[in-house]
Backbone atoms as SQL, in Angstrom:
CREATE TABLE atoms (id INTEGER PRIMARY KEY, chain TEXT, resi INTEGER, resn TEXT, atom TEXT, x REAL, y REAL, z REAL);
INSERT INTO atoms VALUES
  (1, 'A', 1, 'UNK', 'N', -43.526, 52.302, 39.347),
  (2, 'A', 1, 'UNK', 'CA', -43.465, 50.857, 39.219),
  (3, 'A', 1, 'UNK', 'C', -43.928, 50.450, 37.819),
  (4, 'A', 2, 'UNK', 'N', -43.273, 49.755, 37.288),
  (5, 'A', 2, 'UNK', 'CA', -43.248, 49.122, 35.453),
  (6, 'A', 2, 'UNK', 'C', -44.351, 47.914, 36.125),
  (7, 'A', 3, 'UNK', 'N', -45.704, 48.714, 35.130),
  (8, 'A', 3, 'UNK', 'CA', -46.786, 47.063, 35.470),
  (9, 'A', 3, 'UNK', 'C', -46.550, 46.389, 33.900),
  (10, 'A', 4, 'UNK', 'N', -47.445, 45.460, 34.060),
  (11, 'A', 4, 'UNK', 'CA', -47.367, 44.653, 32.582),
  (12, 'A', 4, 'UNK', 'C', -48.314, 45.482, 31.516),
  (13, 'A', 5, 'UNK', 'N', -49.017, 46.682, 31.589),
  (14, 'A', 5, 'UNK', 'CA', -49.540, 47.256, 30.711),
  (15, 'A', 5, 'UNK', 'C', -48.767, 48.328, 30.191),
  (16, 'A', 6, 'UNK', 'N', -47.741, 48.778, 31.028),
  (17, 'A', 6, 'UNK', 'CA', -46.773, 49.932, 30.550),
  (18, 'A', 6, 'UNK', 'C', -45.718, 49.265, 29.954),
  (19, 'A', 7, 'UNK', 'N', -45.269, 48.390, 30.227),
  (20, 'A', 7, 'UNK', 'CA', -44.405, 47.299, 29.792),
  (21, 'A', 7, 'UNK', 'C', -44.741, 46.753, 28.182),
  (22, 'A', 8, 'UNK', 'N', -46.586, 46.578, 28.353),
  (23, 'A', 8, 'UNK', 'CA', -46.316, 45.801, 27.035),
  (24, 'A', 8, 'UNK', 'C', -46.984, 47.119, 25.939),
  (25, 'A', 9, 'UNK', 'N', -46.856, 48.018, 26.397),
  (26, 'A', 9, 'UNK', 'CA', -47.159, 49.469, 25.557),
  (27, 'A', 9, 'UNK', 'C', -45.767, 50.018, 25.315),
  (28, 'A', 10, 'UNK', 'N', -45.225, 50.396, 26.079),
  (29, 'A', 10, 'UNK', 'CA', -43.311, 50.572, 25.538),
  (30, 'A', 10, 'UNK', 'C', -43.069, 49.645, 24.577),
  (31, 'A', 11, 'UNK', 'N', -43.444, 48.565, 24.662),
  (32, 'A', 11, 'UNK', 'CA', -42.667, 47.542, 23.613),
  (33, 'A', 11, 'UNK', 'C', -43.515, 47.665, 22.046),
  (34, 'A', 12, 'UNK', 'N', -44.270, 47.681, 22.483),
  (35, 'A', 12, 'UNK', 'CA', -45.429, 48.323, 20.806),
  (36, 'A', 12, 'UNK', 'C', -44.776, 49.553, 20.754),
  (37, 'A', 13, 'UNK', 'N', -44.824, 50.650, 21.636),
  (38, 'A', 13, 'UNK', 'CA', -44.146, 51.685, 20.507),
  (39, 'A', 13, 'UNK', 'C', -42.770, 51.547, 20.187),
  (40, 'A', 14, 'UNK', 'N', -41.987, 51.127, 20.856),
  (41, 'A', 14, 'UNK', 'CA', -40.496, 50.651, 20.039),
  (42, 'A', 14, 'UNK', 'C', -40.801, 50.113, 18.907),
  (43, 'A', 15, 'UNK', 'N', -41.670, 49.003, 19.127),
  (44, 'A', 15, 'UNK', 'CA', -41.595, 47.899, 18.004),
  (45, 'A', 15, 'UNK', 'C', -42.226, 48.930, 16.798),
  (46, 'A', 16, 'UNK', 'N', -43.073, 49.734, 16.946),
  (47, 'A', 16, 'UNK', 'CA', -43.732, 50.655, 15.325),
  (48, 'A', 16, 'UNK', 'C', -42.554, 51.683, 15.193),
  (49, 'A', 17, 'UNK', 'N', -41.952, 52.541, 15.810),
  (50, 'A', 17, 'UNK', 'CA', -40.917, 53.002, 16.029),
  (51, 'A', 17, 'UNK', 'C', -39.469, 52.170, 15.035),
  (52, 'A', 18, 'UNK', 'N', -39.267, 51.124, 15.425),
  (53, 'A', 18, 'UNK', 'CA', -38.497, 50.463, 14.650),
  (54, 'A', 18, 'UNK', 'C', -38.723, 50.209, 12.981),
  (55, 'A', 19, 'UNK', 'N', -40.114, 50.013, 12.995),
  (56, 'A', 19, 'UNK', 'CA', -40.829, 49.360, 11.715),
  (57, 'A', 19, 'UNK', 'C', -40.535, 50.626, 11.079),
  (58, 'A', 20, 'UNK', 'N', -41.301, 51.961, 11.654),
  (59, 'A', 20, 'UNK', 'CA', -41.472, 53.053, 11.028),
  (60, 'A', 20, 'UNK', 'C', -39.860, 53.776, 10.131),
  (61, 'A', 21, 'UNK', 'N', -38.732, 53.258, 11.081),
  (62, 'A', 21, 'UNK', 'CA', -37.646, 53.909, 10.540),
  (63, 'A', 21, 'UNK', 'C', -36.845, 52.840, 9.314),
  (64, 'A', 22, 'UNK', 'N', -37.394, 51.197, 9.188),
  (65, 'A', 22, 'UNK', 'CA', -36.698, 50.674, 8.551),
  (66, 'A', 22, 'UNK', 'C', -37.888, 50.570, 7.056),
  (67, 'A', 23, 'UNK', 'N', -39.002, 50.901, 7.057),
  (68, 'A', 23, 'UNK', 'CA', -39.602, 51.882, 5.914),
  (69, 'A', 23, 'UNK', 'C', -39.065, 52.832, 4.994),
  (70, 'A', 24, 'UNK', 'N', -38.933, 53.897, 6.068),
  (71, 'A', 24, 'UNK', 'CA', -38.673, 54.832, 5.660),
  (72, 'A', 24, 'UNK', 'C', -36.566, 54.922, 5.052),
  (73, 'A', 25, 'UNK', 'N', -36.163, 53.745, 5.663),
  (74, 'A', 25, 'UNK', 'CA', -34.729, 53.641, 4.763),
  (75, 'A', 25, 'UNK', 'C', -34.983, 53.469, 3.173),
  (76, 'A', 26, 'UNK', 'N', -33.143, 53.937, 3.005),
  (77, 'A', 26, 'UNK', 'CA', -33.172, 53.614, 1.638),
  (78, 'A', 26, 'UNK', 'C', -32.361, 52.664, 1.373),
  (79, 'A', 27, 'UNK', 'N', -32.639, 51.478, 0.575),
  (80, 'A', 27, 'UNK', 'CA', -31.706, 50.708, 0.218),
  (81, 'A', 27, 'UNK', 'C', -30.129, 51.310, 0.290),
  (82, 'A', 28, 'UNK', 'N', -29.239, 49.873, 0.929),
  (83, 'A', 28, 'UNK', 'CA', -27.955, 50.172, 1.346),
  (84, 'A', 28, 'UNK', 'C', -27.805, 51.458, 2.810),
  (85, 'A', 29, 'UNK', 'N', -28.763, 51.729, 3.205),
  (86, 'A', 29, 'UNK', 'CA', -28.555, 52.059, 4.394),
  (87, 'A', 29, 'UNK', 'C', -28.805, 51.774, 5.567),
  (88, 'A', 30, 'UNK', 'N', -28.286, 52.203, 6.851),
  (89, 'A', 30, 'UNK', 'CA', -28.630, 51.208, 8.077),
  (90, 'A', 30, 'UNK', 'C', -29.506, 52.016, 9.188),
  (91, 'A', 31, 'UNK', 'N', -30.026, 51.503, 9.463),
  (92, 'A', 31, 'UNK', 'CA', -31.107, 51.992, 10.710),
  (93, 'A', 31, 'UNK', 'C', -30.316, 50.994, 12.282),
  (94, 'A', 32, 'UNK', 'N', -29.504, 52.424, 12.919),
  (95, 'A', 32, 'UNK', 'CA', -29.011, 51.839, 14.427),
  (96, 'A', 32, 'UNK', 'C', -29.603, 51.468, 15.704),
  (97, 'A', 33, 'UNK', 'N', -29.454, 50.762, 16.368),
  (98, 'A', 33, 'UNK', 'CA', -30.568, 50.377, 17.533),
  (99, 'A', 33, 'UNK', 'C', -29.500, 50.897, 18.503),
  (100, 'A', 34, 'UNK', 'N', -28.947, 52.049, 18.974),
  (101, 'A', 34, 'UNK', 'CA', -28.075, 52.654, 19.981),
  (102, 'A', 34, 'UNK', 'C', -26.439, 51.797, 19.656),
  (103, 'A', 35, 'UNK', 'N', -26.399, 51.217, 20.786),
  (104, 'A', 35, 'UNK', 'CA', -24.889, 50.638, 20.986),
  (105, 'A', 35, 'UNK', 'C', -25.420, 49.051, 20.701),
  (106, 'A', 36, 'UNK', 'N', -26.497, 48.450, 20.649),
  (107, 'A', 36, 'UNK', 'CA', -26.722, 46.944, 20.401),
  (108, 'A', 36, 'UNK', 'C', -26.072, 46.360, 19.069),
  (109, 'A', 37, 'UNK', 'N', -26.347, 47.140, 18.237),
  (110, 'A', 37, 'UNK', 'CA', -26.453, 46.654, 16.795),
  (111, 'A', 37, 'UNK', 'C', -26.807, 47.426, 15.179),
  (112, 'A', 38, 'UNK', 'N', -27.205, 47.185, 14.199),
  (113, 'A', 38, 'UNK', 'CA', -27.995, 48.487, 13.107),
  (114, 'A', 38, 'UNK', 'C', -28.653, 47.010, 11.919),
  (115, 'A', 39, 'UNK', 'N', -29.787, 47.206, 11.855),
  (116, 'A', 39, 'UNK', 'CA', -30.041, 46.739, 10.596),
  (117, 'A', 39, 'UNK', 'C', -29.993, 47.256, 9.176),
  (118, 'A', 40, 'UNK', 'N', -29.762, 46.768, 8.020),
  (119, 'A', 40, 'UNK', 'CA', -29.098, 47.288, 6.863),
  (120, 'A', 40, 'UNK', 'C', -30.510, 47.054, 5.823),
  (121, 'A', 41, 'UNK', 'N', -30.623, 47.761, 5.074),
  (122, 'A', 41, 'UNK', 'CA', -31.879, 47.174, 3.905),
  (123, 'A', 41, 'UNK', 'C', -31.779, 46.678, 2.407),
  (124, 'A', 42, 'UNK', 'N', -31.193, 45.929, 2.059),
  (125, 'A', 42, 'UNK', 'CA', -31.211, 45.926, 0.726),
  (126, 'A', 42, 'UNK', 'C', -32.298, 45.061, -0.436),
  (127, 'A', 43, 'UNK', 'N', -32.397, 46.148, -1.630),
  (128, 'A', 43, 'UNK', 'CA', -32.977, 45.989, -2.437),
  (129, 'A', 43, 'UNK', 'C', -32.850, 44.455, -3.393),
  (130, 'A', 44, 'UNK', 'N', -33.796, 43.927, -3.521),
  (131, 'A', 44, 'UNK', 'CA', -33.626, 42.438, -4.588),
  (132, 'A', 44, 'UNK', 'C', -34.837, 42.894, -5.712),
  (133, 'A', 45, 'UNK', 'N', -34.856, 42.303, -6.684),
  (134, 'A', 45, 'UNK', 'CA', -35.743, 42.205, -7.976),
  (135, 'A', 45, 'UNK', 'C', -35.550, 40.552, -8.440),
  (136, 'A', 46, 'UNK', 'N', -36.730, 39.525, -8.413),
  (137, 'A', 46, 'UNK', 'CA', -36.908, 38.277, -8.757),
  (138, 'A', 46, 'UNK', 'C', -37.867, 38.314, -9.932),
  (139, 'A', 47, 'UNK', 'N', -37.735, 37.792, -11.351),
  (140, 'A', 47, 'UNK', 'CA', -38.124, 37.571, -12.404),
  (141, 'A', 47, 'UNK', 'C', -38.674, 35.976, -11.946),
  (142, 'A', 48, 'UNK', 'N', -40.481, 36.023, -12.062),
  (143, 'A', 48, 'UNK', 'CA', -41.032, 34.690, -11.850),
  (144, 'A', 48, 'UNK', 'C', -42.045, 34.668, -13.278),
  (145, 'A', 49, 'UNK', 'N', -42.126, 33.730, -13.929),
  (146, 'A', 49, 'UNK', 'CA', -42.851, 33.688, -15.113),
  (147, 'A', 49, 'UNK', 'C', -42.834, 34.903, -16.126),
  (148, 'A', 50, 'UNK', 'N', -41.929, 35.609, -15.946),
  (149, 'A', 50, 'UNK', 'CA', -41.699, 36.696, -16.983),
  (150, 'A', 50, 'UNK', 'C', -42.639, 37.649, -16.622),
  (151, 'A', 51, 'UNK', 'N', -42.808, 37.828, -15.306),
  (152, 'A', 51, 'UNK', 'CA', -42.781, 38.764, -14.167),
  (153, 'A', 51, 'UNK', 'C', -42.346, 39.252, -13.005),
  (154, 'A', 52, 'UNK', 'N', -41.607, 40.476, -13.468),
  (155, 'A', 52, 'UNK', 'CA', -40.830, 40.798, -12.306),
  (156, 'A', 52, 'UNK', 'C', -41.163, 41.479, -10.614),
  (157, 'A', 53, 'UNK', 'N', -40.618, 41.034, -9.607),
  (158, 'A', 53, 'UNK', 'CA', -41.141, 41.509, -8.287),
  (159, 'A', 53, 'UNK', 'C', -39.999, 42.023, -7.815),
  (160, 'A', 54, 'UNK', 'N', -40.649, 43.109, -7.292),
  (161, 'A', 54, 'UNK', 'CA', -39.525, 43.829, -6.062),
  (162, 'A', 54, 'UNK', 'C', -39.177, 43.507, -4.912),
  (163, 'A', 55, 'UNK', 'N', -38.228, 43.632, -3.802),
  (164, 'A', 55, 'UNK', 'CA', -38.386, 43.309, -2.390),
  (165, 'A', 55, 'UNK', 'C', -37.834, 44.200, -1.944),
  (166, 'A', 56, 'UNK', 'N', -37.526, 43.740, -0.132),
  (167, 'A', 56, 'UNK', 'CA', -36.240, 44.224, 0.182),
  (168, 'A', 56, 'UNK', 'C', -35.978, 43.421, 1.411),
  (169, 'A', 57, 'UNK', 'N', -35.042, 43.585, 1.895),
  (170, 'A', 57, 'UNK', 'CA', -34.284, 42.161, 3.185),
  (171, 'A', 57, 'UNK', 'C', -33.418, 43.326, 3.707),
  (172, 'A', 58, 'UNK', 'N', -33.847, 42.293, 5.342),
  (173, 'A', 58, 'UNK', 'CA', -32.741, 42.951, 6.320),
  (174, 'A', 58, 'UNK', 'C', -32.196, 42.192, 6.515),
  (175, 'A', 59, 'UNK', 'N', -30.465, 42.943, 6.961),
  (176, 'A', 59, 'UNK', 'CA', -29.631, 42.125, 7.948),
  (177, 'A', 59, 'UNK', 'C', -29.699, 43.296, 8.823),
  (178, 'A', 60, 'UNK', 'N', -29.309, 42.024, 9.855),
  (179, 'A', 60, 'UNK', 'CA', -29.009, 42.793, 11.239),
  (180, 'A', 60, 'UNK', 'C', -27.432, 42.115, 11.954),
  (181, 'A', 61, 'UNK', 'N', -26.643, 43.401, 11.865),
  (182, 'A', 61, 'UNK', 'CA', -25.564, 42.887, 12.562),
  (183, 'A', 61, 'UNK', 'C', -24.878, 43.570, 14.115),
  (184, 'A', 62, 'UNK', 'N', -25.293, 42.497, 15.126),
  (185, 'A', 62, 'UNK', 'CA', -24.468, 42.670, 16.506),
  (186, 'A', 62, 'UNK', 'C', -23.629, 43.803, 16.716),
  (187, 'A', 63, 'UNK', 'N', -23.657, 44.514, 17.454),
  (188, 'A', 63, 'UNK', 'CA', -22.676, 45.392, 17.821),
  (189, 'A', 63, 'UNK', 'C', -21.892, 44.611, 19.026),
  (190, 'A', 64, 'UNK', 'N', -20.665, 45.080, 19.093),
  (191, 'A', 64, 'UNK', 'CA', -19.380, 44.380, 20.800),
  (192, 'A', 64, 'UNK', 'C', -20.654, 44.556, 21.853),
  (193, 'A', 65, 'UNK', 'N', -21.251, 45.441, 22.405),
  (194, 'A', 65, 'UNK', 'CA', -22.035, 45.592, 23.302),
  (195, 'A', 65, 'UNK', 'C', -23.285, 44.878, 23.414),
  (196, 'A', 66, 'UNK', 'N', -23.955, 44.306, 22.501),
  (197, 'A', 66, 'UNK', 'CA', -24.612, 43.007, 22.243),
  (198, 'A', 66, 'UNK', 'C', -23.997, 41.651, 22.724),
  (199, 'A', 67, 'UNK', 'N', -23.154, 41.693, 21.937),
  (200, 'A', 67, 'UNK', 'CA', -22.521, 40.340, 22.002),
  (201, 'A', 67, 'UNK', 'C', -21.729, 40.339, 23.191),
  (202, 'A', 68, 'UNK', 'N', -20.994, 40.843, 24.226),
  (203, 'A', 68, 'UNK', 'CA', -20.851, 41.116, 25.815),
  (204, 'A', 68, 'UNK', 'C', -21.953, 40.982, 26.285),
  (205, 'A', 69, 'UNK', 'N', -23.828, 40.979, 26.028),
  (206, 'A', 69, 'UNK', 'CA', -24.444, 40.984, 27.067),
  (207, 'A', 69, 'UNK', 'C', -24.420, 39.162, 27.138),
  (208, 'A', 70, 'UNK', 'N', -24.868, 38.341, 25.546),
  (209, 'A', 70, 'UNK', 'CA', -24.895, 37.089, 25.287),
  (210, 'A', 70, 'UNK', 'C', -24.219, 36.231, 26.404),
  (211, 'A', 71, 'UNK', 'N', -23.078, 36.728, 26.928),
  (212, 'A', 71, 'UNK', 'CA', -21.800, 35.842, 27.702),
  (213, 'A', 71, 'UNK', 'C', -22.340, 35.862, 29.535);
């Protein structure tokens, strides 16, 4: 039986699990979540006062099997 402490412990390790693999990407590549979807990572550089900063941004795009559960 799934109580609310196994429940909300599965979801912490997915959730570091997730974190841990979109780290460890490299810009322009995607980290897949099975058949749901994949998030992508890409690299930005912003020049603020004639100092430059690094980043990086996700997208995340839907897989058909995602978007069939939505309906």
């Amino acid at each position: 039986m799934k109580t609310k402490s196994t429940l909300k412990e599965a979801y912490t390790l997915v959730c570091e699990d997730i974190l841990s693999r979109l780290a460890k990407a490299q810009p322009g590549e995607s980290v897949r979540l099975g058949s749901l979807g994949a998030f992508r990572k890409r690299a930005y550089s912003i020049v603020i006062e004639g100092k430059t900063y690094q980043g990086y941004q996700f997208s995340f795009r839907a897989f058909s099997g995602l978007k069939q559960l939505k309906k």
